[in-house]
Structures are given as C-alpha cells and as structure tokens.
N, C-alpha and C positions, 0 to 999 in steps of 0.2 A: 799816448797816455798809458802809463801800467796799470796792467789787471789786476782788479781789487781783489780782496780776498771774498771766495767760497762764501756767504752767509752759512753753508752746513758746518763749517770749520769753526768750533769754537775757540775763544780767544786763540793765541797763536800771533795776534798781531804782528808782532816787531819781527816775529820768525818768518813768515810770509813775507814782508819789510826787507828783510837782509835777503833771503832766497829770491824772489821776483829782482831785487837791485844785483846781484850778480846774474841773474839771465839776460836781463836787457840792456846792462851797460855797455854802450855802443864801443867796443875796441874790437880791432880787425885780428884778436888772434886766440889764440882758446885758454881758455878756463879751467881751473880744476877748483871743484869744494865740498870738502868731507863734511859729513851731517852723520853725527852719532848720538848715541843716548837709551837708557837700558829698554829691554822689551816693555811693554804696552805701553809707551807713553804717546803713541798716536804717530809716528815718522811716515812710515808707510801711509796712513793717509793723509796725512800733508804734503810729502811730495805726489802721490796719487793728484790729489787735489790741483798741484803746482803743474803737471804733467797736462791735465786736461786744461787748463787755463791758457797754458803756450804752446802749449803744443809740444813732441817731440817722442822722444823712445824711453819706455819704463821698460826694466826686466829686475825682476824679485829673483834672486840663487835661492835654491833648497839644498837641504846639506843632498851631497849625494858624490861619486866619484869626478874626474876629472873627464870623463870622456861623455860621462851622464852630461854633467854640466853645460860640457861645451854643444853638444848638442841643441839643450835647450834652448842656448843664447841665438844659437842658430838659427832656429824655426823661429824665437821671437822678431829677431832680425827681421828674417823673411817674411813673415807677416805686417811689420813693421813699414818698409818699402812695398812690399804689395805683391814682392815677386811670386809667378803663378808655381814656381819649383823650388824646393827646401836647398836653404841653404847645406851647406856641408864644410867646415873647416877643420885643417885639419892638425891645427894649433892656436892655441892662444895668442900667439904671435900675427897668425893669419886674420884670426877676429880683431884685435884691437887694430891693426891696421884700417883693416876695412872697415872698422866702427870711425874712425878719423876720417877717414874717405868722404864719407857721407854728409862731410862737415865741409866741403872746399867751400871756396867762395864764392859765392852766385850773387849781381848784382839785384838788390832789391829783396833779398831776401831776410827773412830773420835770424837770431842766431840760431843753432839746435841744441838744445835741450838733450840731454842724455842723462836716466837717472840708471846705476846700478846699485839694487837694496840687496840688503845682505850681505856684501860684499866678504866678509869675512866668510863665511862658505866656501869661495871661489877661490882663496888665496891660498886655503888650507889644503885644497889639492893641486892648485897652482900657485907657488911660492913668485914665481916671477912676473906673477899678474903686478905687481907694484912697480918694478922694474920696464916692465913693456911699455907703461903708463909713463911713466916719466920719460922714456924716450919719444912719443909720441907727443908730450906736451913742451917737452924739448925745442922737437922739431918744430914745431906750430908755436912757439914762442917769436921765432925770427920770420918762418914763412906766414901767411894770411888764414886764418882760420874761422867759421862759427861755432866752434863746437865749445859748450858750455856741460863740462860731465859733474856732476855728485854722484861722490862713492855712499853708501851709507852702511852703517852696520851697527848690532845690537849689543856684539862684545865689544864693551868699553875699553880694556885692555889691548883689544886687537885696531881697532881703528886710530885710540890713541899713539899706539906704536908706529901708524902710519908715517908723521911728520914728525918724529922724534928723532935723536941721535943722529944718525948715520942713515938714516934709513932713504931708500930710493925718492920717496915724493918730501923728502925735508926743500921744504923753500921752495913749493911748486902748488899751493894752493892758496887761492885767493879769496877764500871763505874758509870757517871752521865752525863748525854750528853744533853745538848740544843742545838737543831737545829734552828739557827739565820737565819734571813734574809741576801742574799747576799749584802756583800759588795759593796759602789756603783761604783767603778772600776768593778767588778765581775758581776753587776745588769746591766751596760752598754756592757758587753761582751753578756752576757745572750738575752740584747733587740733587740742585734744589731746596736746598734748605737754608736761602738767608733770612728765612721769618725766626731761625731758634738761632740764633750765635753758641749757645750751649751745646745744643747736638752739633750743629757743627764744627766745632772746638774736637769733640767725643771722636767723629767722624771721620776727620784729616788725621787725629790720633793713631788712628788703625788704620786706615786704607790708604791714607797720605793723598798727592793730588795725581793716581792714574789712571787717565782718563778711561780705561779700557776694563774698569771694575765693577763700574756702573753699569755698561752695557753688554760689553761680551761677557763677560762672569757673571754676574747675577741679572742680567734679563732685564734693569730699572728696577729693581728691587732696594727700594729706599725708607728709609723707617719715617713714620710722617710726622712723630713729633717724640719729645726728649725722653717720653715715658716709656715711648717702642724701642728705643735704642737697644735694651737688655735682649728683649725677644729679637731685635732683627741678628744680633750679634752671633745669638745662640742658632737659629737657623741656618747663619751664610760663612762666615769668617770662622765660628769653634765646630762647625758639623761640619763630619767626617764625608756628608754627601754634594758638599761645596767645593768648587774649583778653585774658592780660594782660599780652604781651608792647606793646601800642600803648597801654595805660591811661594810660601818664604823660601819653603827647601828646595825649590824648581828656579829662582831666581840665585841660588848661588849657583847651583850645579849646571846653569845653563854659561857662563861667565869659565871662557877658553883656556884660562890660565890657571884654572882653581881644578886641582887634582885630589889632596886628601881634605874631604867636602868635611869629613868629622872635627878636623882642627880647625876649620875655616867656622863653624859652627861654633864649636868652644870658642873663639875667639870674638864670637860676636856677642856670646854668651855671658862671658867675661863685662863685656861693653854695659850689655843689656842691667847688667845686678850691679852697676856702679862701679865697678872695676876700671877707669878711664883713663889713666897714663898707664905708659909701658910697661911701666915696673909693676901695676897692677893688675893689669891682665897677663904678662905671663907669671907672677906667684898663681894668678886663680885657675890657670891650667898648668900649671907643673912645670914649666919650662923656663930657662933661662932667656934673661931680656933681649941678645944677641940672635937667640933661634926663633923670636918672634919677627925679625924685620919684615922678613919675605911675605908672609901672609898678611901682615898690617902694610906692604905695598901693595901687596894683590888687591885686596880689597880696598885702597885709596883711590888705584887707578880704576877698579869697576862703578868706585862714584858710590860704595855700598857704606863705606866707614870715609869719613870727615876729618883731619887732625886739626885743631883751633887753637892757636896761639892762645896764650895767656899777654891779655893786651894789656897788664901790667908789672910781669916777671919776665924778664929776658930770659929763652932759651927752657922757659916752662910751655905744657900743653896738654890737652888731654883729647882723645878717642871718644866722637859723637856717630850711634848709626845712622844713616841717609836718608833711609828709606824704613817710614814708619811702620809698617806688616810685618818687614824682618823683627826692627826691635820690639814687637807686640809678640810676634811669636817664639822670641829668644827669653820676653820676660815672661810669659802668661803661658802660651802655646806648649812650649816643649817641655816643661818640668813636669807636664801633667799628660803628656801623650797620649797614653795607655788610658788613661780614661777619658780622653775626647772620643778617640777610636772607638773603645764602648758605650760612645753615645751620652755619656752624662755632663753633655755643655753647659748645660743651666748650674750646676752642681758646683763644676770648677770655677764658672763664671762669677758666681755667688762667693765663693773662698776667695775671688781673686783680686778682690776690690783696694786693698790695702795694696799691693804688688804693683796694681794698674796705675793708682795714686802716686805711686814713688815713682816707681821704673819707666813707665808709660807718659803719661799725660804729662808728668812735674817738668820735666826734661825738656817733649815736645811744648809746654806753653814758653819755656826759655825763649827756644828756637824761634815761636812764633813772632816773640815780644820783638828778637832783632829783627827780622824781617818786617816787622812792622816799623821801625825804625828805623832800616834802608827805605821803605817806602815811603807809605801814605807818613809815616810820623814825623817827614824830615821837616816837614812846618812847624813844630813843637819847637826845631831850636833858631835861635837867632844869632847861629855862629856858620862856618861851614863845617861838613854834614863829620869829615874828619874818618878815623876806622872807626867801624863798629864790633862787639865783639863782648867778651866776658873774662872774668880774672877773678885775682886775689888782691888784697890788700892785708898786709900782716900790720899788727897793732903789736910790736913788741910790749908797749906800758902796760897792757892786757892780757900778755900774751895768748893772742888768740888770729885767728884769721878772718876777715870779711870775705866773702863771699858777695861779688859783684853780677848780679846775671846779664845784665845789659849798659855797657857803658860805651860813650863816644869820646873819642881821645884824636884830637888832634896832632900829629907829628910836630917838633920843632924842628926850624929852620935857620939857619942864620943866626943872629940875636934873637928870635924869638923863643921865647920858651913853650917845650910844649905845655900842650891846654887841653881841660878835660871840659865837653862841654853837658855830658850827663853821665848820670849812674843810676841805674835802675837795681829795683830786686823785681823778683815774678813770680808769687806764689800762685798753685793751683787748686788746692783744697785749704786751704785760709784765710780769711778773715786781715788783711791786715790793717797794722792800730800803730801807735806810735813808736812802739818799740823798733820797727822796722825805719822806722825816717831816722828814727835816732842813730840808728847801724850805718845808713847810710850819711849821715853828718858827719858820722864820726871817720867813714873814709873821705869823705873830701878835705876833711881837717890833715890828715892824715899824706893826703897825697899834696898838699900846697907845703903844710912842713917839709917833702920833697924837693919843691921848687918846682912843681906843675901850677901852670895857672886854672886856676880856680874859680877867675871872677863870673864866667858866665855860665858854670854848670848848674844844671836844671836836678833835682831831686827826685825819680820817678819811681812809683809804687805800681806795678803793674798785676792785677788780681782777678782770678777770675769766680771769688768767691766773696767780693766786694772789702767794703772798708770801713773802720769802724767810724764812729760820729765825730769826735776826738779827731782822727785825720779829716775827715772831711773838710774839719772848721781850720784845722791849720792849711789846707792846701784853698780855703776859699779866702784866709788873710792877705796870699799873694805875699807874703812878707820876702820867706827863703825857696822861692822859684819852686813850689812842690807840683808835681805834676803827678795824677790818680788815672788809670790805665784800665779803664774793665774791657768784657768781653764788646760793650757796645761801640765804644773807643777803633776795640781792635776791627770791628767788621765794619767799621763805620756809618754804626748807626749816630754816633753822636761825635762830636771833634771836641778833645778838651782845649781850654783856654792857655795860647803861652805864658810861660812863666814869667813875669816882671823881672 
C-alpha cells in the first residue's frame, strides 16, 4: 500500500500522487524525475516529506564551488550509508557512479529513492553533471536497477533547459513535476481566511498562493478581518522592515538567466501599467519589438510572465504577470520607492487605491474567474469544458471592440463547427447592471454571424462588487442562460444555478 501523505503537508495532493507513483512503481530499472518550480513555493518540503516516508538519500547543493560541492555530497553520502570514514571523491564522475551503485538489485528490497534539491548549483560548477546522468540512466535502462533519482531546482530556466533540445537528459525522465503556487480557494484555506472571501480575493491579490509568506516571512502574521487588511499591508508587504517588502526584486534577480535585472524590471513594468502585447511594452520602454524577445523568453520560461492567446483572433495575445507580488510591486511598489523606504506606507497606500483598482485586483479577478472556470465552475456548463481563456470580439457595425474576460470555446472538428459554450466579463470594483449582459449578447450575436455555434453558450457576469436588481431578475428568468458570479460563487460559499 502507498504512503499517504504527511497530514503536516498541506494540500499538495495530486503532487504527493505523481511523486509516491514514480517511487513505487514496481519496474526493475531506474528512474529519472525533474521536480521544479520558483523559490518558496514548498518543493524542499515536499520532497523532505517524500524522503522521510520512503525512505532513501536527500542532499540540498548550496551555491558554492565545485570541489566545495563535491565534498559535501560526500560527507552526505557517508552519512547516508553509515560509513564510520568520509567519503572522498575525487570527481563527479566518481560520485554519480557510486550513487548508482547503491541502487543494484537486492531481492526483496525496495526501490531507492535519491532526491538532489537544488540541483542547478551543482551543474553551474559542473556542466557535465547532466551528461554523467544520462549515462548512468542509460546504462540502468537495459541492466536491473532501484534507483528512483529527482533532480530538483528553483531556476526555472535552468531545470527547464534540462529535457529540452538537445540536451543530455532529453527523453530520460519519467516524471516532470512543477510545483505551482496554491490555488486561491487553497491560498485562502492555507491563510485562514475563508470566513471573508473579500480579504481573501485582496490577499492572493498581493501575496498570490506562496506558501512560504505566511510563515517563514511574516511569522503568521495574518490580518483577521477585511478592515485589517490596510494596516496588515502597511506593516509587512509596503514597510521597509519586511522580508517581503524586497521579494519582488530578489525573485527576478535570483532566476540564472536574467542578467540586466533593470530591463527585466521595465519590462514587467510595462506589463504591470497595461502595456500587454509586444508592441506595447517595448514602445513603454523605448525599444524596438525585435530586441524585446529575449527578455519576454526569459521571463516565460521563469514562469514570471504568461503569453495568453486571444481565443478569438488568430495569431493575437497579450503579456499577463504570474506571480501576483511582482505585479503589486511593478504597479504600486516601485513608482513610489523612495517614499516606502522613508517609511510613509500608509501615505502611498492611501494615494494608491485607484492604481490597485486597475493595475492590481481588475486583472487578478480576471485570472481568478478562469481558474474558477477550469475548476470548481466546470458544472455551470452543460457542454464539454472546451479551452478556456479571453479575447476580443470586434463589432465592425459599431465600430468598436468587446472585450471578453472569460470565455469557453470549443475547437471544431470534422463537420462540426466550433462552439462557444460561454462568455463571461469580470468586473472588480462594479456594480454590474444590464448594460454589461447587453455587451455580452451582443458578442454572441456576433460570433454565430461567424458561423460559431452558439446554441449552448451560457451568459456569465462575474463581480465582485455585486449586481444590480435589473440583472438579478433577468438571470432568475432563466430565459437567455445568464449566469451571476460573486465572490461567494467563487470561494464556494454558494453554487449558482445552470443555465437552462
């Protein structure tokens, strides 16, 4: 029977799930599985966790030289097996062999478990640590093995480069594991705060879901209800005496492939003030659309910036940030530096409500509304669940554009034609009234005059400042499938009715 998961481990299910099923699945030869995903989001204690359950050999790299390194791994080794004398190797060649050694086959026994964290440390002063690896799992591909190894590492750049291209371990792992940030139903279990949906909406805004902000960074230091939010904000995230007041600028600069950190900044900058196609962010910093690729890959591949198709324009898109702290402190943070630094959080906090409105929250309840719409919301439709995502819809007779924040669009196939099975908008400081069902009627009109089917798209207002009476009464006629989305919806304190 496999080992359940830690009870101290929270959620993480499915990740526990895929990691425990590559240790234990019974084949007689070895293993490789990369486990990546940016700094705090908990890896380390999950495979910690994972390590003490089955058993086996953990070793964490700290940056340091190559001969540092190899040491280390050495004494862990030898602790590891028990030996009364320190190891000493006197290559990287020598240690991974002999880390495969330790893996023959013994009848009756289980597999071994080997995790290396950090692993991007070790590569960067041994290039051919990737290389030794693959010959090692090579070999133990045809001969009999237990050895089950996870690489893991925090530069996302660096670990995805792992099984790309040409690279030595392409087509030699049989796991691939990103560990995300929790989801913000899961970030609000996590903070403690599912009695206010409001704060918590406020909460994942800024902090997003890392698990590692709650506790190593502010100590549990949690605002107890919607009215603390200002005050908690002002002491821990805008003061200068908070560890998470400099996170934003420590999580670019920590990310191996990011060199001049000032244009990776502007460019997130750019993102953060609505600047989100190409062409937009490099007019907002000066530069031509061609000499932004590089930085808009750097930061794709750190998992920091998002590109999201336009699921109704071929070959349209635009630039969403990832990771909610960066774009709180690209929108709010940095324009005001010089006077967070001097201590007047409260001060900027109070001018910056209008900025947080736009830049901050509008964006993130987007975000939220599709995620709730891959999820918990896929009962809402009575079609299949189809892509999800956001676009335009252009109204030549009006000349004007819709703006779609959340719609599901089915592919066509065959003779079928594609089909749109909803379309949402998502306000977050709004009220919305009829005018907004109308906007969106008016693209579904719009999009079956294309020759999209139409017949079972749902209508969906999603608000987290509610709705007026007016909508209320036409989404309880059932008539044209209106579907109303509040915050109680989204945390699920309440499930609306599907649409007829």
């Amino acid at each position: 029977m496999r080992p359940g998961k830690p009870s101290h481990v929270f959620d993480r299910g499915a990740e526990w799930e895929g990691l425990s099923a590559f240790v234990d699945r019974p084949l007689p030869y070895a293993k490789l599985g990369i486990v990546s995903g940016r700094r705090r989001m908990g890896k380390t204690y999950l495979l910690r966790a994972l390590v003490e359950r089955h058993g086996g050999f953990y070793f964490g790299a700290t940056a340091g030289t190559e001969a540092e390194s190899l040491r280390q791994f050495a004494a862990a080794l030898a602790d590891h097996v028990g030996s009364p004398v320190p190891f000493s190797f006197a290559t990287w060649d020598d240690a991974i062999s002999y880390l495969f050694g330790l893996a023959a086959p013994r009848h009756g026994e289980a597999p071994l478990l080997v995790v290396i964290d950090e692993f991007p440390y070790l590569a960067k002063t041994a290039p051919e640590l990737p290389s030794l690896i693959q010959r090692e799992i090579d070999r133990f591909q045809v001969e009999e093995s237990r050895m089950r190894l996870l690489l893991c590492g925090s530069a996302m750049s660096v670990m995805g480069g792992l099984l790309a291209s040409t690279a030595p371990l392409r087509g030699r792992a049989q796991l691939e594991l990103v560990v995300r940030p929790f989801g913000y139903r899961a970030a609000a279990e996590f903070w403690g705060v599912t009695d206010s949906p409001a704060l918590a909406a406020r909460l994942h805004a800024v902090v997003g879901g890392t698990p590692a902000y709650r506790r190593q960074f502010l100590a549990d230091d949690v605002p107890g209800s919607l009215e603390e939010f200002d005050d908690w904000l002002c002491r821990t995230v805008l003061s200068p005496f908070s560890p998470l007041f400099r996170e934003a600028r420590y999580l670019l600069a920590e990310e191996a492939d990011i060199r001049d950190t000032a244009l990776y900044h502007s460019v997130l900058a750019a993102v953060a003030q609505g600047n989100t196609t190409r062409g937009g962010i490099a007019g907002y910093i000066g530069r031509k659309s061609v000499d932004i690729s590089h930085p808009l890959n750097v930061l794709e591949d750190s998992h920091l910036l998002v590109r999201e198709a336009d699921i109704f324009r071929a070959g349209k898109s635009q630039y969403r940030i990832t990771e909610p702290l960066i774009n709180f402190y690209a929108a709010v943070m940095r324009p005001s530096w010089a006077r967070l630094e001097a201590g007047q959080a409260s001060d900027v906090w109070a001018q910056s409500a209008e900025r947080f409105a736009a830049q901050v929250a509008g964006p993130h309840f987007e975000a939220m509304c599709r995620e709730y719409v891959l999820g918990p919301g896929r009962s809402l439709l009575s079609s299949a669940l189809g892509q999800v995502g956001g676009g335009v819809v252009t109204d030549q007779a009006a000349r004007r554009q819709i703006q779609v924040d959340v719609a599901v669009v089915e592919p066509g196939s065959g003779g079928k034609k594609q089909a749109v099975h909803m379309l949402g908008e998502a306000k977050w400081g709004t009220a919305m009234g009829m005018s907004h069902l109308e906007r969106l009627t008016r693209a579904r009109e719009l999009l079956a005059g294309r020759g999209m089917d139409t017949t079972q798209c749902a209508l969906a207002c999603f608000s987290a400042a509610g709705f007026s009476d007016a909508l209320r009464a036409e989404a309880a006629r059932g008539d044209d499938g209106v579907l109303l989305v509040g915050f109680d919806e989204l945390y699920g304190w309440a499930v609306p009715p599907p649409p007829r």
